[in-house]
Structures are given as C-alpha cells and as structure tokens.
C-alpha positions as a Python dict, from the first residue, in 0.01 Angstrom:
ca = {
    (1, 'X'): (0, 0, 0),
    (2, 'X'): (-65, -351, 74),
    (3, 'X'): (110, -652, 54),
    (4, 'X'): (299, -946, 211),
    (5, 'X'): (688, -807, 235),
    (6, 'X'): (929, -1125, 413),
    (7, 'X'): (1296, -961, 538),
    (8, 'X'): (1530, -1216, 599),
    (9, 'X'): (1799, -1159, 812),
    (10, 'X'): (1702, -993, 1186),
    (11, 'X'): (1968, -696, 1192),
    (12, 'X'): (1972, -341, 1130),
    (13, 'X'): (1969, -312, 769),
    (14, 'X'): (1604, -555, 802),
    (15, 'X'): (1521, -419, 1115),
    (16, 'X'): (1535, -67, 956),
    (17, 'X'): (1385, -189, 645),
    (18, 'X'): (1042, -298, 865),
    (19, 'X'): (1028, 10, 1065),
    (20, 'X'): (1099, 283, 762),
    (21, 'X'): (816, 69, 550),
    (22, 'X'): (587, 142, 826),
    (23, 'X'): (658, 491, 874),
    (24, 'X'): (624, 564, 489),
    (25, 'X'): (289, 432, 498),
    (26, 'X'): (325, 33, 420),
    (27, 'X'): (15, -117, 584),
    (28, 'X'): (48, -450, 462),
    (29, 'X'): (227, -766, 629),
    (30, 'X'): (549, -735, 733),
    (31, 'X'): (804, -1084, 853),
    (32, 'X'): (1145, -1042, 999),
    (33, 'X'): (1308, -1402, 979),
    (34, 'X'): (1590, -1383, 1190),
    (35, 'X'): (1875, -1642, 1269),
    (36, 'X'): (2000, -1523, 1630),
    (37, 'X'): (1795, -1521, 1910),
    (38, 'X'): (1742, -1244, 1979),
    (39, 'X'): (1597, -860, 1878),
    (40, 'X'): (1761, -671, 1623),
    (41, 'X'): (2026, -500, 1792),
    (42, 'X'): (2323, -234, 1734),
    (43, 'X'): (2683, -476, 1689),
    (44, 'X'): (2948, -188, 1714),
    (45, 'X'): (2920, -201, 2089),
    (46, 'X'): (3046, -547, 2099),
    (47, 'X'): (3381, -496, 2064),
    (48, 'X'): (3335, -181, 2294),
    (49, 'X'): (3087, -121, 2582),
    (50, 'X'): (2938, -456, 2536),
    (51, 'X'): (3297, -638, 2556),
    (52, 'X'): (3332, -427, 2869),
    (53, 'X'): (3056, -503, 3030),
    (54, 'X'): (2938, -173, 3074),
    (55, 'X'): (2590, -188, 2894),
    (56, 'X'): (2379, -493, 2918),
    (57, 'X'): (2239, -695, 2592),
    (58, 'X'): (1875, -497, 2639),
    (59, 'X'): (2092, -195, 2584),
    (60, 'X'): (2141, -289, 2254),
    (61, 'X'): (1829, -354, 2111),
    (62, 'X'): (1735, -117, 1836),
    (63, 'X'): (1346, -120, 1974),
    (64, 'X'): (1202, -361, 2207),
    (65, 'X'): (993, -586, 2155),
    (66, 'X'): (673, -352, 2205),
    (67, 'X'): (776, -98, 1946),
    (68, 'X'): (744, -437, 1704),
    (69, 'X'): (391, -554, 1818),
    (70, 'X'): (297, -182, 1826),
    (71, 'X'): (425, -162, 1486),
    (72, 'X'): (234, -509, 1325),
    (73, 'X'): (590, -680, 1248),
    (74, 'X'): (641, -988, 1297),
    (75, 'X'): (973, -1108, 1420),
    (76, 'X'): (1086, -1492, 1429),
    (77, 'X'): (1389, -1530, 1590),
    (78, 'X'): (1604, -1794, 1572),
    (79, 'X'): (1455, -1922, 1258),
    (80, 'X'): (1706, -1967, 948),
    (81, 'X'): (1633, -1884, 568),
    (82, 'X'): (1758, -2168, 350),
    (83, 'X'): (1672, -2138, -5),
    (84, 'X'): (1419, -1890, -217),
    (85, 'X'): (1165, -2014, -506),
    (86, 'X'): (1187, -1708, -728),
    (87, 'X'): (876, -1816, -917),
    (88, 'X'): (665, -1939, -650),
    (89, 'X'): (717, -1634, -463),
    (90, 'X'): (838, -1864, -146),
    (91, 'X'): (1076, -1858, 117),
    (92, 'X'): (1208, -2193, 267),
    (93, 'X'): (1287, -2245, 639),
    (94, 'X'): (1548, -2472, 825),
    (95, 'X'): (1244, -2710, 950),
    (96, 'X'): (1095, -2723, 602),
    (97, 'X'): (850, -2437, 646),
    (98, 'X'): (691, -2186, 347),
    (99, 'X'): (734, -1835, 377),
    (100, 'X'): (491, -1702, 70),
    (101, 'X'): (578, -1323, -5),
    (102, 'X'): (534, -1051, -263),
    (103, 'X'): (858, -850, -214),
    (104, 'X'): (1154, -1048, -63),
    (105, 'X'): (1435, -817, 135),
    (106, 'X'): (1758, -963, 168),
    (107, 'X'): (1936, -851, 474),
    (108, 'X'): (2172, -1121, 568),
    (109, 'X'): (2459, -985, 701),
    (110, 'X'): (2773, -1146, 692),
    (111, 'X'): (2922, -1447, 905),
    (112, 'X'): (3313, -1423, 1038),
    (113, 'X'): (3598, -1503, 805),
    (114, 'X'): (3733, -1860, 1018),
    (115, 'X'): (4116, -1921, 1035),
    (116, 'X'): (4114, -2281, 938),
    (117, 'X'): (4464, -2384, 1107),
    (118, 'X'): (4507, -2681, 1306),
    (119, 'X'): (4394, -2651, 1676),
    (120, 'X'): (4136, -2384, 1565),
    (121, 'X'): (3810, -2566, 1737),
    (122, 'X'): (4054, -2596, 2048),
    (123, 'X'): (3819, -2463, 2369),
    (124, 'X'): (3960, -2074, 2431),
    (125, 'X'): (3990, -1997, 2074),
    (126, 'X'): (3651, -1738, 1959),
    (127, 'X'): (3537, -1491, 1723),
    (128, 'X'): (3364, -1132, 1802),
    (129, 'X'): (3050, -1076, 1560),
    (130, 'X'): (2726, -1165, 1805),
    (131, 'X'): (2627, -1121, 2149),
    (132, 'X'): (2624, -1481, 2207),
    (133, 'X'): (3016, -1498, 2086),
    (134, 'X'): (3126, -1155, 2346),
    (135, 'X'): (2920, -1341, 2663),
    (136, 'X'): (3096, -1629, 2610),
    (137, 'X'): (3444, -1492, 2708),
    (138, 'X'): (3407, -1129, 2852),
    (139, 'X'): (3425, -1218, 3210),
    (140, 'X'): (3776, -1410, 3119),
    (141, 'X'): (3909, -1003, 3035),
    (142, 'X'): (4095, -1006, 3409),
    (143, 'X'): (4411, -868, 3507),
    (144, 'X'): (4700, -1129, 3459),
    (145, 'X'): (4509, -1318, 3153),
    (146, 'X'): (4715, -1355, 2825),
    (147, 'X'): (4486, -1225, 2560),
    (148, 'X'): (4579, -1309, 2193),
    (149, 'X'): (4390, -1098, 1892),
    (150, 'X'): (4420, -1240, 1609),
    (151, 'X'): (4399, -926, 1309),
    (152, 'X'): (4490, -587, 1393),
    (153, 'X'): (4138, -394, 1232),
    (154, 'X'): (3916, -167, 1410),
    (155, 'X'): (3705, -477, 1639),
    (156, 'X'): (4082, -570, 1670),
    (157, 'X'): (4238, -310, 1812),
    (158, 'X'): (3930, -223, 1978),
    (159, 'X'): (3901, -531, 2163),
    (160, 'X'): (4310, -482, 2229),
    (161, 'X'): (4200, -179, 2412),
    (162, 'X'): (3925, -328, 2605),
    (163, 'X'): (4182, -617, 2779),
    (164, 'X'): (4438, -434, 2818),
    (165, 'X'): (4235, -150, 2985),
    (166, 'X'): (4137, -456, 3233),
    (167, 'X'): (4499, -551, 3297),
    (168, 'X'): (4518, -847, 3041),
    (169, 'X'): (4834, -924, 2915),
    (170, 'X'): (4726, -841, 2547),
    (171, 'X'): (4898, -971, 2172),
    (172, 'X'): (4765, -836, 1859),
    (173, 'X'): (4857, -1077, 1527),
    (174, 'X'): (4816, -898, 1236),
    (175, 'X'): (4925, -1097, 922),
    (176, 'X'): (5003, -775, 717),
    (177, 'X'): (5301, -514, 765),
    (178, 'X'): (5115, -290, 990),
    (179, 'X'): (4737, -275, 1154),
    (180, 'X'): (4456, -122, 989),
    (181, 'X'): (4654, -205, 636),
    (182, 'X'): (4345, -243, 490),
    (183, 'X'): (4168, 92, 590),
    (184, 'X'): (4445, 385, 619),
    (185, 'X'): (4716, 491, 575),
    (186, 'X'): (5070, 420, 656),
    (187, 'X'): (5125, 723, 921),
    (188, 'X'): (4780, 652, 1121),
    (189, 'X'): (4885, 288, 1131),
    (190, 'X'): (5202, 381, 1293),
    (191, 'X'): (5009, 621, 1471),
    (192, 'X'): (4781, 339, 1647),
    (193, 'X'): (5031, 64, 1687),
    (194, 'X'): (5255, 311, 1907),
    (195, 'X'): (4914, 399, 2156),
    (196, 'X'): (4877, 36, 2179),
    (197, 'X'): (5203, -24, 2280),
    (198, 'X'): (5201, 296, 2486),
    (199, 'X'): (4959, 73, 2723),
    (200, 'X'): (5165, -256, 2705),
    (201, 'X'): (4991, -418, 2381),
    (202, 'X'): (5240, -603, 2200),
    (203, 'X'): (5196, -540, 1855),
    (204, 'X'): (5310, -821, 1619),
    (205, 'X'): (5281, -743, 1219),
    (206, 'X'): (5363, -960, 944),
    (207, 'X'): (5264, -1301, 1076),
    (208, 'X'): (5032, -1564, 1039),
    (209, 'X'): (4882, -1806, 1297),
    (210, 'X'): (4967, -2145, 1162),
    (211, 'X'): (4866, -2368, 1418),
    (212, 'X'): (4716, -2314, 1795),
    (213, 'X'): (4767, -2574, 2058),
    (214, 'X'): (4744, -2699, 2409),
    (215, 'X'): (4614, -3019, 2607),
    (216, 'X'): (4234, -2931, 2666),
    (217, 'X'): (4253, -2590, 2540),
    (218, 'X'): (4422, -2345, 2407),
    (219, 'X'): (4757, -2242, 2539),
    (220, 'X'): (4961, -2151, 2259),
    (221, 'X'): (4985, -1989, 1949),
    (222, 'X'): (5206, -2064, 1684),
    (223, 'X'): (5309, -1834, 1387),
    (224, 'X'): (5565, -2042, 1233),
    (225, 'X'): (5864, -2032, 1468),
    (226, 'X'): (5702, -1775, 1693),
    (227, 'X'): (5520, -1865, 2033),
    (228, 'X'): (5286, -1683, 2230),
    (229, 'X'): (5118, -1818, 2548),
    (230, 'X'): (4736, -1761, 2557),
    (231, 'X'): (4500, -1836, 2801),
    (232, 'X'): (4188, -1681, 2557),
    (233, 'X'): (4236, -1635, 2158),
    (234, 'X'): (3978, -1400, 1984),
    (235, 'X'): (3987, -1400, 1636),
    (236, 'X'): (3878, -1072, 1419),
    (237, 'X'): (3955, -1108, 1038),
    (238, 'X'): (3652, -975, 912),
    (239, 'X'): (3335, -1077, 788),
    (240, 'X'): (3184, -1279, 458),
    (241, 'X'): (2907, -1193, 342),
    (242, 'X'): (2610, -1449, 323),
    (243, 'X'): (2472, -1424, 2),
    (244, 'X'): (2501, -1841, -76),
    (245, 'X'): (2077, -1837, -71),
    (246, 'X'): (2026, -1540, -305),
    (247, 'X'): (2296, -1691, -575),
    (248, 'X'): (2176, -2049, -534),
    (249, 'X'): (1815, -1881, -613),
    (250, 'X'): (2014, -1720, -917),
    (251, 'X'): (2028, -1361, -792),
    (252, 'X'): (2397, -1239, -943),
    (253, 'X'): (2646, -1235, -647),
    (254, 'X'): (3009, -1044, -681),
    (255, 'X'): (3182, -971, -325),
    (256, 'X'): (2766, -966, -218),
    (257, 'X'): (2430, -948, -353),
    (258, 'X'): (2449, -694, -637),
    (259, 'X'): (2199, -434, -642),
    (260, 'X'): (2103, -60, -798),
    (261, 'X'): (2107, 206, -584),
    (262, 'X'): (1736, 187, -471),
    (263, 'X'): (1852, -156, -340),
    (264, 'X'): (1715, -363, -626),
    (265, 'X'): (1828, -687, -790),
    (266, 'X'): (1744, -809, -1115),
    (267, 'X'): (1428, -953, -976),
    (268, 'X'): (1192, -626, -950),
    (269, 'X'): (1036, -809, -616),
    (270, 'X'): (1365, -884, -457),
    (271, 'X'): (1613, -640, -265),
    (272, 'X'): (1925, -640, -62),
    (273, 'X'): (2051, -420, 198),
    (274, 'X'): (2333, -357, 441),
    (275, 'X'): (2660, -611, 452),
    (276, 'X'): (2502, -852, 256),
    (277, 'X'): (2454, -575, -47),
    (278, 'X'): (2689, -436, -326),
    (279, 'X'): (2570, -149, -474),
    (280, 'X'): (2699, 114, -719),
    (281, 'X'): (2880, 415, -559),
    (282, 'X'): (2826, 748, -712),
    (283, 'X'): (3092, 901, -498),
    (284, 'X'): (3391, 672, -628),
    (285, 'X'): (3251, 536, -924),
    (286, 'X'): (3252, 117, -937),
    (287, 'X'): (3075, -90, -673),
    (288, 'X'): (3103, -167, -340),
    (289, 'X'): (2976, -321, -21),
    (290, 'X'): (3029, -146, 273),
    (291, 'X'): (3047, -269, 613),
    (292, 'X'): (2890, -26, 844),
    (293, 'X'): (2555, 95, 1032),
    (294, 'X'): (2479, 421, 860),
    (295, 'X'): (2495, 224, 529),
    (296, 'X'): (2257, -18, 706),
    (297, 'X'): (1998, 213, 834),
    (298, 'X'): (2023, 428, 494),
    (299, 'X'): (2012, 132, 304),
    (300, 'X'): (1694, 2, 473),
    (301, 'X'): (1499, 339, 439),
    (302, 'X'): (1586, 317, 64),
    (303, 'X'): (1452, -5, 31),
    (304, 'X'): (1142, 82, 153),
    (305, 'X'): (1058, 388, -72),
    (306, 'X'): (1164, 155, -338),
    (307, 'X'): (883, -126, -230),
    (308, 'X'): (659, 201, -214),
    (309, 'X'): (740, 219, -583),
    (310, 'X'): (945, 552, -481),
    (311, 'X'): (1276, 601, -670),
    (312, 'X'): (1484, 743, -390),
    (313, 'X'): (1873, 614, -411),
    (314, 'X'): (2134, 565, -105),
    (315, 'X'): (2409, 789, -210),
    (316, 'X'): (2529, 894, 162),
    (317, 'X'): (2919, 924, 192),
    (318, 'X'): (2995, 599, 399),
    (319, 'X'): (3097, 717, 723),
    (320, 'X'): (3231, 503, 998),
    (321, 'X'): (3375, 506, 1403),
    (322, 'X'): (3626, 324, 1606),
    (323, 'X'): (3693, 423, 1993),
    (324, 'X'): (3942, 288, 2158),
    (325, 'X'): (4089, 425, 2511),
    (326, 'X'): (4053, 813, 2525),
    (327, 'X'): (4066, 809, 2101),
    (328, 'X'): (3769, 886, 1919),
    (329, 'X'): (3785, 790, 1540),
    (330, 'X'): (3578, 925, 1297),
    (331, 'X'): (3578, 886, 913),
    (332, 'X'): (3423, 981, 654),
    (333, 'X'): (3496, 874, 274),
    (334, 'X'): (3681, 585, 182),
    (335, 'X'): (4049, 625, 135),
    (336, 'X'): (4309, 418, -63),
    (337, 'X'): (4663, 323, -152),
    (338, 'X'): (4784, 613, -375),
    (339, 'X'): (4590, 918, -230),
    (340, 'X'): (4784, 1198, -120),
    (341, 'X'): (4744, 1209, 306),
    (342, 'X'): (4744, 1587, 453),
    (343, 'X'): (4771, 1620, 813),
    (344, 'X'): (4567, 1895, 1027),
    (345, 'X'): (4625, 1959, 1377),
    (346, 'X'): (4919, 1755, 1616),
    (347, 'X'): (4934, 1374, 1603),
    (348, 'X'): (5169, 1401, 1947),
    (349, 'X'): (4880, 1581, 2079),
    (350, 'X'): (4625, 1308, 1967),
    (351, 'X'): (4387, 1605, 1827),
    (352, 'X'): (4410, 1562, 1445),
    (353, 'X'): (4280, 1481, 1137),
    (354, 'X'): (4412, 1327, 771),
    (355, 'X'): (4230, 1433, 507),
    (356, 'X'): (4296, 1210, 144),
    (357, 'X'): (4257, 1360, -181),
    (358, 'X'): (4272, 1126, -536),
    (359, 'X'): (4381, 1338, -831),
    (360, 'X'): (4320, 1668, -571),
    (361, 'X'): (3933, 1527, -504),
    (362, 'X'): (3882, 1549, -174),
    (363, 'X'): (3770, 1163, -128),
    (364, 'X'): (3820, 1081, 281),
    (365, 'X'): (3877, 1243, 632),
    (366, 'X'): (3975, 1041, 920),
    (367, 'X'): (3964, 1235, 1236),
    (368, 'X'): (4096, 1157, 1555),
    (369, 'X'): (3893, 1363, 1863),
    (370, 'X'): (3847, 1655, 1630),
    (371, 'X'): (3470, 1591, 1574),
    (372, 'X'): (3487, 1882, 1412),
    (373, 'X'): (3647, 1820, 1106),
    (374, 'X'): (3492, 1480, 1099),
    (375, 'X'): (3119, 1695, 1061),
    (376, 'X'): (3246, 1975, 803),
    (377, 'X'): (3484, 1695, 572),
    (378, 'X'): (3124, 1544, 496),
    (379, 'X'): (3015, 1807, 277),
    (380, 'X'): (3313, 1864, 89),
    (381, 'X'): (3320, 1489, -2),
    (382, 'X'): (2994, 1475, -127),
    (383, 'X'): (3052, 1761, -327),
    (384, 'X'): (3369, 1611, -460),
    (385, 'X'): (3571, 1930, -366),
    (386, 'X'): (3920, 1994, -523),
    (387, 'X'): (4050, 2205, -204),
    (388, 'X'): (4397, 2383, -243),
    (389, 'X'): (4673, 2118, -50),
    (390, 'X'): (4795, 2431, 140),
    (391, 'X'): (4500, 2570, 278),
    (392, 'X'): (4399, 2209, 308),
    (393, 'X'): (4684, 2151, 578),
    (394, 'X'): (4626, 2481, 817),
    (395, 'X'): (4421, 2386, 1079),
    (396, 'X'): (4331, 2753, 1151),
    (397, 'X'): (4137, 2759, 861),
    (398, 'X'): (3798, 2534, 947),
    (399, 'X'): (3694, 2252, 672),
    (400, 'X'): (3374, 2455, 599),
    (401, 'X'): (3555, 2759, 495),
    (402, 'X'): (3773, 2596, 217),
    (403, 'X'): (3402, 2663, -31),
    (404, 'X'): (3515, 2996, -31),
}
C-alpha cells in the first residue's frame, strides 16, 4: 500500500505504529513528529535504572537512529503538533509549517498532572515523565539529601526506592489514606508502605502539599500544619493525557481520544494509540485508557493493520510492572474497589501473589517475585475464568491447573 501516513507524537505507541506499518508491508511515506528531542525511547526505566544511573539515555532508545533511515521513516524531533485541518488533510506545526497526510495517527502521550500550590516553580521542585526531567536532578540522589515525593504510585514509590537505596533521607506525600490507593488493594498497600519504611522511607498518607517554600529554592514543604525539610522535591501525580489538538479539530475526547478497538476515531483517516487513546475493553466491558507499554506497542501494531485496511482489534489483558528494591511486581488485569482479594503464597516471605475476582470472574493478579503466577493468571483472565475461591488460595496447586 501506498500513501502519506503523519504520527504525531515520538513515543512508543508512534514509534511502534511506524515500525509495525513497515513490517506489514506499508511502503508508502511515513513522518514521526515528535516534541522531545530525542529518539523514541522506553520511559519505565526512568523512575528505575535511568533514575539510578545505571543505564545511559542511548540505552533507552527503542531503535537507533539507523534502524529509522534503514526503515524510510522520517523522524522530526523536537518539532510540536499544534492543530489538525480535518478537511484539508493537514497537520500544523509550532513554526507555522504544513504537514499534508492521508491517515493521521495520534500518539500523544500524556503531560504530568502539576500541583499548582504556591512556591511550586521554586528551583528544587521537579516532575519524573522525560529524560530531560530525571538528568536534571539524579546526581542530587546522595547520601544525607532530604528527598520529598510527592504521590505514593508506582514512579512514586519507585523513585522512593531509588534515594533511599543511595542514602537519601526520603518522604513520600501521598494525599490519599494509603499508597497505591488508586491501583490495589488495601493489604498490598500496607504491604508496600511497611518495605518502605523497613529501609527508613517515611511514609506520610492523607496529606496534601499546600504550599512549598524557601529563599532561592526549595527548602520546605508544607501540608497544612506539617513541615518537612527538602533539599530536592519530585513530584509524581500522574499523567493527563494530551488530546487538546484532536478535540479542538473536533475528534470526541472523554478521559482521551476515543477510539474502536482497531484504534479508529470517527474520522476513518484518523487514529489514536497508547496514553493518549480510550478504547473499548472487551475484558471489563466500558472504556478505558490505559497507561502502560504493552498497551502501547499492541496498540501501535493494531493501528497499522487497521491503515492496511485489516480489521485486527487490541484486546490484550493490560498487564503492567513496578520494581522496587529486591521486589518484582507484576500484574495482570485491572482490579477494583469491591473485588474479593485471595492471597497465594507468604507476604512475610515477600513471595506471593493476590489474585481479584468480581462476581467469582477471575479479573486481576498482582504478583510479587512469583513470576510464575504472574505468566499462568494471564490466561485465566482472558478467558474470564470463574475459579473455585478455595483451590484459588492453595498455592500448591499452580494457576494453570485450576482449567481442570
């Protein structure tokens, strides 16, 4: 096929997008309009390995630059997408450039969620969502430093772990009752919050920054009546998605650009993929837009069978990862208030897993070094299995063998 297909936005999801059209057989021209920088690369590492220091920026590249020319894409970096003429088939640049194309990806990503407090543009006071933001501040990780988090989530608490495996002198803020509210449930909070403190994080729930402060930069920060020295403040408190140029262009926008589960909007030669996208979820009825790099890679390969004109639908079960010290998480499925938590394995051991069932579906596994479990729970999600709570809970019997 032939053709003239623009991606805007330079991450996975478009990245992915380019390189799956190419390998299904797109021999047209392909653009990758992105607004960092830099390559396309992998962001999960920034709150790890990245924040560490322990892999350089080139490290997480998804291709170099080669693999691109080899492959006839065009990327331009640093270049920012600021509105869309549907019916002249043209994207508009920051410097007042034309980008003409036939099929239009959107692949946007999101931009952090700001704490607008006073004292937030205070020097010392950062987010954590692109390289440029982690090389900022990194080397400042030393022993002695007093290292505020602000939001106890997975880039969080993994960047918690990080400083305080460097000897910081580490706070974690979390506005609701306990950390990683939003994601699981009550018993792995408590779970994580007690490892943190096991290596001298102080764990504060239930409080809101209201105001930072200090002469030239940051020093303090305030959460009401509660103080807490800080020579470096990062701020995690997740991610909006940037969808203002697809709704201004009148693409429909709820929580993200809304598409079918080929990736298509409304317009038949405009798509959306990865955090940007809110698509329909045949697991869990509804919609949703989920925030991870599977959906972003099988997002992108969806979108390009559906450019091919091939009617193949994303219907993965969303999995997603968090390390942090000597704990591996792994999760598949998507649990919520309500479900019904069953525990395999020892906690105290830090070898376990909770598996979530909704009206006895088996809809979620969250595993915690027991890879195991984290492999065989996909299956039985997918299949929407109704396992038998006993059997469920006895870890002697393996994940796989509850078909039987």
């Amino acid at each position: 096929m032939n053709g003239n297909v623009v991606i805007v936005g330079g991450g996975q999801a478009g990245a992915q997008t380019a390189l799956s059209l190419r390998q299904q057989g797109f021999s047209g021209r392909i653009t990758i309009i992105g607004q960092e920088p830099v390559l396309p690369y992998e962001r999960p590492p920034l709150s790890k390995d990245f924040l560490k220091g322990a892999v350089t920026r080139e490290r997480l590249f998804m291709r170099p630059a080669e693999t691109y020319a080899a492959q006839d894409i065009s990327i331009r970096l640093g270049e920012t997408a600021t509105a869309v003429d549907r019916g002249a088939h043209l994207v508009r640049l920051g410097q007042g450039e034309n980008v003409a194309y036939e099929k239009l990806v959107f692949a946007t990503g999101g931009r952090v969620r700001t704490l607008d407090v006073p004292g937030a543009d205070l020097p010392g006071v950062h987010y954590l969502r692109t390289i440029a933001d982690v090389e900022v501040y990194r080397d400042r990780l030393t022993a002695g430093a007093r290292i505020v988090l602000v939001g106890g989530g997975y880039v969080g608490l993994e960047a918690a772990a990080v400083a305080a495996a460097r000897g910081c002198n580490v706070t974690v803020i979390e506005v609701m009752d306990r950390v990683l509210a939003r994601v699981t449930a009550p018993e792995i909070s408590k779970f994580y919050a007690q490892v943190h403190r096991g290596h001298g994080v102080d764990i504060q729930t239930g409080i809101g920054v209201t105001r930072f402060s200090g002469d030239h930069r940051v020093r303090r920060v305030h959460c009401g009546d509660l103080v807490f020295d800080a020579d470096l403040v990062v701020i995690g408190i997740g991610i909006v998605p940037n969808a203002e140029v697809a709704q201004a262009a009148g693409l429909e926008v709820s929580d993200g650009i809304v598409v079918d589960d080929c990736t298509r909007t409304a317009d038949p030669d405009i798509y959306a993929v990865g955090d940007c996208s809110n698509h329909p979820s045949a697991l869990y009825g509804g919609r949703q837009r989920v925030e991870s790099v599977p959906n972003a890679l099988g997002q992108g390969k969806a979108c390009a069978a559906a450019i091919l004109g091939k009617t193949e639908p994303f219907t993965e079960v969303p999995w997603f990862w968090s390390d942090q010290y000597d704990l591996k998480l792994q999760m598949n499925g998507i649990s919520r208030d309500g479900d019904h938590m069953i525990i395999r394995g020892d906690m105290a051991a830090r070898k376990f897993s909770a598996c979530f069932l909704r009206d006895g579906v088996f809809v979620a596994c969250q595993a915690v070094n027991l890879a195991k479990d984290f492999i065989q729970s996909k299956k039985l999600i997918a299949a929407r299995m109704r396992p038998d709570p006993t059997r469920l809970a006895d870890a002697t019997i393996a994940l796989k063998d509850l078909e039987a």
